[in-house]
N, C-alpha and C positions, 0 to 999 in steps of 0.2 A: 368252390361251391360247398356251402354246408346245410343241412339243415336247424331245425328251432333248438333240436337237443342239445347241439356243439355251440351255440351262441353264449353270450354271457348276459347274467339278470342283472337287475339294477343297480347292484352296489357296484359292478365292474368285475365279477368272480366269474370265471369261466364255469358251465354244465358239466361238461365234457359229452361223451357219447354216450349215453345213458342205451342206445341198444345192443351195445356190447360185441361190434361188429357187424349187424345186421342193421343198418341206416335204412331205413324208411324211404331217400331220396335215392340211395343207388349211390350218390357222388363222393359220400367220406370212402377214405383209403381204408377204412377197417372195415368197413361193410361193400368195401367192392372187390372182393378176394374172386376169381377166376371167372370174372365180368367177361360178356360178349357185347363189342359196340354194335349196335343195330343199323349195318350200313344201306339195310333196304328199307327202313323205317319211310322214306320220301316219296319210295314208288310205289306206283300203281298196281293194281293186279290187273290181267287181262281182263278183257269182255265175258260176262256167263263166270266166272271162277270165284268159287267162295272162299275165303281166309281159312286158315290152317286153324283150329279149336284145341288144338294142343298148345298148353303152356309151360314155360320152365318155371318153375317156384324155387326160391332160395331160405335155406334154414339156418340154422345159426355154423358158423364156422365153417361155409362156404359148403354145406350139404345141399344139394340139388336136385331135384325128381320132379319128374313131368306128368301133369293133374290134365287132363279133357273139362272140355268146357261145356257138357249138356245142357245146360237151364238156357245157353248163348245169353252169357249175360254179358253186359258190355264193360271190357276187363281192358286195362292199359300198363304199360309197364308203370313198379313203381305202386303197385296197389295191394292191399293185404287183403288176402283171401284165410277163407278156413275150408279146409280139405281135409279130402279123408285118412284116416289111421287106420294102423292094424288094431286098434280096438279107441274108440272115440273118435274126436277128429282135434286137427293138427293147424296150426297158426304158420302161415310164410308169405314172403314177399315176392309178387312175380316179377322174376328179372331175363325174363326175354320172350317174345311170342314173333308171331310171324313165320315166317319162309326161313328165317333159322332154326327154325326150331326142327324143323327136318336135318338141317345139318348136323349138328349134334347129337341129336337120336340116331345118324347112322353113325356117327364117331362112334357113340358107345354101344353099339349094338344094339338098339332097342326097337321093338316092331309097333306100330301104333297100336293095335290090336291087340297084345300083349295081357298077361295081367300084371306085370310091374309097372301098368299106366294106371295111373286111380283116378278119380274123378274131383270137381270143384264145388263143395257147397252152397256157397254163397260169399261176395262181401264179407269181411268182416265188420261187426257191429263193433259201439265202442265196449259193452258187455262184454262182449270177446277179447278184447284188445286189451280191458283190466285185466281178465285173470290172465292172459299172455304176459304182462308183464310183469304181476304178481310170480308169476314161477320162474320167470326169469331171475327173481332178485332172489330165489332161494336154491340157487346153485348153486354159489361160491359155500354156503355155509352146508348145504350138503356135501359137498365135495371135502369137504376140511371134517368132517363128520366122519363120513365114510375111510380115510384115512386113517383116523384113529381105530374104525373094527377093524380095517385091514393089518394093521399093526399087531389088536390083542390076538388075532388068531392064526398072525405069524406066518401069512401066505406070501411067497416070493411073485410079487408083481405092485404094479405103481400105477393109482389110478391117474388117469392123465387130465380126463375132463366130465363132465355131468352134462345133459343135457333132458329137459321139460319137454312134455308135451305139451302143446298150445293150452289144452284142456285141466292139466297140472295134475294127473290121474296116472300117471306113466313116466318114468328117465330112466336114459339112455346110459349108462355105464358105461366109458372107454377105457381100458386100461391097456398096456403091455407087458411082456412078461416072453424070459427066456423061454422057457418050458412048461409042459402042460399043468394048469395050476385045477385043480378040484375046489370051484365055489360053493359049494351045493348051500353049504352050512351059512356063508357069506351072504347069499342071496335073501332066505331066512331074517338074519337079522337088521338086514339093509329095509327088509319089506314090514317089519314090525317098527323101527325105527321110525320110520316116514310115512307110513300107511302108505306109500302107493305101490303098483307093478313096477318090478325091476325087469331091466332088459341088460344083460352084458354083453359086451362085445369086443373084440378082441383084434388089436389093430398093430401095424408095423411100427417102427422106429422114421419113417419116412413120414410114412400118414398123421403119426402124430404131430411133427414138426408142422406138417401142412396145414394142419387144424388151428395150431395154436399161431402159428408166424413167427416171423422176427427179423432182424436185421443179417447177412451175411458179412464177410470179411471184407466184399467191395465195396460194403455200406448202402447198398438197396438191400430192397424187401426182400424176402425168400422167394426163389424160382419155384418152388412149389405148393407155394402159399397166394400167389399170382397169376401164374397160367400155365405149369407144367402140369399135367397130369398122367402121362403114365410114367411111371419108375423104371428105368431098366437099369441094369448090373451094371457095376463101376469097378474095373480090375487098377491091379495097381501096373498094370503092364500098359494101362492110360497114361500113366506120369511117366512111365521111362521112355515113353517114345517122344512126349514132349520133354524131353531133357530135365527135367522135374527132382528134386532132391528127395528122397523118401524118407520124411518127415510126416508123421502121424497127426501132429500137431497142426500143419498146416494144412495136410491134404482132406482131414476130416470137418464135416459140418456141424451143423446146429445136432445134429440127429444121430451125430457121435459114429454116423457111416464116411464113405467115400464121395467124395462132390460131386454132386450130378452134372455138374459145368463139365466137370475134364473130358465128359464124352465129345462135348460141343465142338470142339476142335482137330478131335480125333482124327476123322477124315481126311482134313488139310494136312495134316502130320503127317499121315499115314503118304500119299500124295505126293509129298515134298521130299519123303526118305527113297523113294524109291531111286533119284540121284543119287545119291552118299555111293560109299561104299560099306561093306559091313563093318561092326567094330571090331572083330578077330580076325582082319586082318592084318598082319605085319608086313610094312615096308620094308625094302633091302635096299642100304645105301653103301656110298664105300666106304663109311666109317661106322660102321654098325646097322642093326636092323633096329627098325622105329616103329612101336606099337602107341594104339588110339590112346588120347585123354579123355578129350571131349570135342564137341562140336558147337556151330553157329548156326542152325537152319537156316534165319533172317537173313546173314552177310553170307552164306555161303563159305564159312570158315570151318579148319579142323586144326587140333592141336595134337601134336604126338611131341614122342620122347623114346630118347635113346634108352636099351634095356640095361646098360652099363650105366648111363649117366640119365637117372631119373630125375633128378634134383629139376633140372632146366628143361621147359617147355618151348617148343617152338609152331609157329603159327604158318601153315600155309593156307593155300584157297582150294578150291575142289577141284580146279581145272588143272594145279600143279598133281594134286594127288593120282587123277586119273592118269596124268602125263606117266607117274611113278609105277604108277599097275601096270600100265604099258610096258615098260623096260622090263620089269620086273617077270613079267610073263615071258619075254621073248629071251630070258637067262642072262638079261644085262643089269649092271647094280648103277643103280642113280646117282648121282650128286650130292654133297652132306645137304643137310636140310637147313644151315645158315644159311648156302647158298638160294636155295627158295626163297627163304623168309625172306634175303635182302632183297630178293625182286618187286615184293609185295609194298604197292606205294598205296599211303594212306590218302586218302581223301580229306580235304578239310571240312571241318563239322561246322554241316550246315543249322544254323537256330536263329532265334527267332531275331537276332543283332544284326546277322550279316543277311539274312533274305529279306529284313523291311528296309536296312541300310539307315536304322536311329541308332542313337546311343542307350543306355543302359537307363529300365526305368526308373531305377530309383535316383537318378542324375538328380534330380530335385529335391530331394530329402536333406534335409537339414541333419545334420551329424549331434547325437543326442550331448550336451551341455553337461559336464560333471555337476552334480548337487552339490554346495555349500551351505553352510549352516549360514543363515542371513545374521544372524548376531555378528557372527566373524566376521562378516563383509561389512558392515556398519562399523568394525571399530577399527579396521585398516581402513575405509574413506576416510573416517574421523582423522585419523593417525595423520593422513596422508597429506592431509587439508592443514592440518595444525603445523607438519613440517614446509608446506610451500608458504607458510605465513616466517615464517622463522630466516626461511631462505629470502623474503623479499626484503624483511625487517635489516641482517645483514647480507650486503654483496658480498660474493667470493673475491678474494684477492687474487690480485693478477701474479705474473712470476716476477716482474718486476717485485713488487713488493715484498714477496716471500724472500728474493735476494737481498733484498734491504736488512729484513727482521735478520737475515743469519750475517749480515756482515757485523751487526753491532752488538758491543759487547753486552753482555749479564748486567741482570741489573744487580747483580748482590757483590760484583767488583766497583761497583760506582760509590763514591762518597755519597752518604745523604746528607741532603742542605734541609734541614728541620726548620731556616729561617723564611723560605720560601711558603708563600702565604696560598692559599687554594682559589681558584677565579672565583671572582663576587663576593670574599670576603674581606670585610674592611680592616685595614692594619691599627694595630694598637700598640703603644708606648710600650716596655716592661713597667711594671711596678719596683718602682727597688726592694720594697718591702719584700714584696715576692721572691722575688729573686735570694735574698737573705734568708726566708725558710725555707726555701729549697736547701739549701747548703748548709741547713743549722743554724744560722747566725738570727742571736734573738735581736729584734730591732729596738732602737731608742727606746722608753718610755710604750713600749707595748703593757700590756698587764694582760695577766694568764686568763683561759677562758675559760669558764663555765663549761660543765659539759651539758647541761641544759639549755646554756645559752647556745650551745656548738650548734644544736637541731634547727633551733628558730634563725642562724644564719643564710641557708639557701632559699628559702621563701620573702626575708627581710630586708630591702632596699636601706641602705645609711642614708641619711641626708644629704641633698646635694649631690646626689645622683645622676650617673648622663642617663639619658634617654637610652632606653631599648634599641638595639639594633635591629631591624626587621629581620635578616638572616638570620639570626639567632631563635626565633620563633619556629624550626624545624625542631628544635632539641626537645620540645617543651609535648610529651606526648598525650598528658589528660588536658583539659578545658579549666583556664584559668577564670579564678574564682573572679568575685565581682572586686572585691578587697586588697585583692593582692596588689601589691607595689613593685615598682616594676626593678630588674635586678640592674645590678653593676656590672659593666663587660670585665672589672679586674677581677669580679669572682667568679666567672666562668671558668679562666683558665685554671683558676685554684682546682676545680672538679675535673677538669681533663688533666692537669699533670700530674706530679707526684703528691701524694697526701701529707699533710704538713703532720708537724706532732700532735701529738695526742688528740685525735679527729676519731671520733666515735665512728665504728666497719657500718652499724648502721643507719648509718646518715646516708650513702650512697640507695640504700632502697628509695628515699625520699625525692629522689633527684627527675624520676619520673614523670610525677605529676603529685601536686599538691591537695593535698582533702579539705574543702571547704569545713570540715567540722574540729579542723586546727585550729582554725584562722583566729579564733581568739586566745589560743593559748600563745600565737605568735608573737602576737601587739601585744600581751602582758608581758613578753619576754624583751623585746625592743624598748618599753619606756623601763623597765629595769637595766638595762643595757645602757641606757642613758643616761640614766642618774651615777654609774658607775663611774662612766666615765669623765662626769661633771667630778667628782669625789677625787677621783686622781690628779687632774689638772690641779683643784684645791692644794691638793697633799704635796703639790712637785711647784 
């Protein structure tokens, strides 16, 4: 439950509590600081008996005083009133009436009749209710004001908090301070500063913590910023009877004191030790005397140790101890204290596995998956895929096989037969001619060649030509011209054997593929070719 201030406006931004612990509805945590639930709020009053006219009112930071209700005007918890001041009047919220309201007035000592009882003026108007919350909003910057005079004029004390009167004509000044501090000069420039009445007041290291709140070390609110309210002394002879390590750090509060908790338990300690036995005293065994370590209140455990052999701690129970006092008193020496220890049978630990009789819950959690960079996972699938294609393309050889491959000989002791011809390719005659320039030998009636002519020989069909082989159309790597004539299979071999004489090195660049933008210096080189050859015949 909250009220309009803690909701959020339109765009979706949270208010927050704009009354700065003093909630209007009673229900936020910061405006219900030492709240009384009203458990008779349901019942009836008797026949003839009029309600209680005394009300509790609440002020900022959980300040509290009980206003009469003269004018009987009709007031419900939860309702802001304006009440009287020590000079004007004062803005608060009433947080309790009824037939508690007697209880608490005798908690604190207070007599109905009294004059620490003041009276209620009226309702709050909303005229009222602006300048209450006009001076509400000029505390923080007061307080942060006033810090700085406290500083130039070098007084040993720390202002803690500011508080307005309803009326905004009057604040309240809390500070602390070791020792007695002389404001006189302070109060002075506090009242020229702000134009209003200053009031100082001068408060514990407890009371302050109560005022302002905050979280403790069990991680709830402050006990006294909730419902303790009176303070009593906290020794540090609190922590040693609860077995407590004396540690500063730990056993002090918000408030820089001793925790008011450690009283809390006191009694039960106090209670539970009167079993024990003291800590000075010394057991007498027949292998030495054994003085205290420490203790277990809960299990009923004590630890000693021999005064010779301190190193090593041994654990008995209280029932062995008293057993030990016993002898002891009667001028008999005990048993070593191994012998105890081993008597002492542990119990198996009972938790939350073995008294529901499931397994462990995280049984179902998935065990967290090492990260890989996804690049690398993508190029091992790749990898992995490219090798099961490789694997299917060739089958593994069996051992058969592998025995085969090692029984037979090297191929480089084997003769090579150069005449064996390759599958699908068609056998041809030798040329003898050929044959003859391989070896040097010039043939009959050849005539020398042109080295001009030599070029235009691999693109150039002679006449009477066989037909192309289709096999032979592998060799031929660019796209043959429209022009070209088709070659001779004898002049194939002349380009795969050895180079005859005087064969221009580049001609072999040529062998590739043919450039349409030759083709006519080819054909003028063929019917010159041919008329040559006409001229020899003539001549022989």
């Amino acid at each position: 439950m909250s009220c309009s201030g803690c909701s959020t406006n339109k765009d979706g931004v949270p208010k927050g509590c704009k009354s700065n612990g003093n909630c209007a509805t009673g229900s936020c945590g910061s405006g219900n600081k030492l709240a009384v639930f009203d458990w008779l709020s349901n019942m009836t009053l008797p026949t003839g008996e009029a309600p209680f006219n005394i009300y509790e009112v609440r002020f900022k930071n959980g300040r509290k005083h009980f206003y009469k209700n003269l004018e009987k005007l009709t007031i419900s918890m939860g309702d802001i009133v304006a009440v009287e001041g020590t000079s004007g009047h004062d803005v608060g919220i009433v947080s309790l009436a009824g037939e508690l309201v007697k209880v608490q007035m005798k908690k604190r000592k207070i007599e109905s009749d009294g004059e620490e009882v003041k009276k209620i003026y009226r309702k709050a108007s909303q005229k009222d209710i602006d300048v209450w919350h006009n001076a509400r909003q000029r505390e923080q910057e007061t307080q942060r004001k006033g810090r700085e005079i406290i500083s130039k004029l070098g007084l040993k004390m720390k202002l803690s908090d500011v508080e307005y009167q309803g009326d905004g004509t009057k604040a309240t000044f809390y500070y602390t301070a070791d020792d007695r501090v002389d404001f006189r000069q302070l109060i002075r420039d506090l009242a020229s500063a702000f134009s209003i009445r200053v009031e100082m007041r001068q408060v514990g290291m407890r009371q302050e913590a109560a005022r302002l709140g905050g979280i403790g070390s069990c991680g709830r609110e402050l006990c006294c910023s909730t419902w303790l309210t009176d303070f009593r002394k906290v020794n540090t002879a609190a922590a040693r009877y609860q077995q407590l390590s004396l540690n500063p750090l730990k056993l002090a509060g918000q408030c820089g004191k001793l925790k008011c908790c450690l009283n809390f338990e006191l009694d039960t300690y106090l209670d539970a030790l009167k079993k024990f036995p003291k800590q000075d005293l010394v057991l007498k065994t027949e292998k030495g005397d054994a003085v205290f370590v420490k203790m277990d209140i809960f299990k009923g455990l004590l630890w000693y140790t021999y005064k010779e052999e301190s190193f090593k701690w041994y654990r008995i129970s209280l029932e062995q101890t008293q057993e030990i006092i016993e002898l002891n008193a009667n001028n008999e020496l005990a048993s070593p204290l191994e012998e105890y220890e081993s008597e002492i049978v542990e119990e198996p630990k009972v938790d939350f596995e073995n008294v529901v009789g499931q397994d462990s819950l995280t049984r179902f959690d998935a065990p967290k998956k090492p990260r890989r960079n996804k690049r690398r996972g993508k190029r091992i699938s790749n990898n992995k895929a490219k090798e099961n294609k490789t694997n299917v393309s060739r089958p593994n050889k069996t051992v058969a096989d592998n025995q085969k491959t090692d029984s037979r000989k090297p191929r480089s002791n084997r003769p090579k037969n150069n005449n064996k011809s390759k599958v699908g390719e068609v056998k041809q005659k030798p040329n003898p001619n050929q044959q003859k320039r391989a070896q040097g030998i010039k043939p009959k009636g050849e005539v020398k060649k042109n080295p001009n002519q030599q070029k235009s020989t691999q693109g150039a069909k002679p006449k009477g030509g066989v037909k192309k082989n289709p096999n032979q159309q592998k060799r031929t790597q660019g796209a043959k011209p429209k022009d070209e004539i088709k070659k001779n299979p004898n002049q194939q071999k002349r380009t795969q054997g050895p180079k005859p004489r005087g064969e221009n090195p580049n001609q072999q660049k040529k062998t590739t593929g043919n450039k349409p933008n030759n083709q006519r210096r080819r054909n003028n080189n063929k019917k010159g070719n041919n008329n040559g050859n006409k001229n020899a015949e003539d001549n022989k």
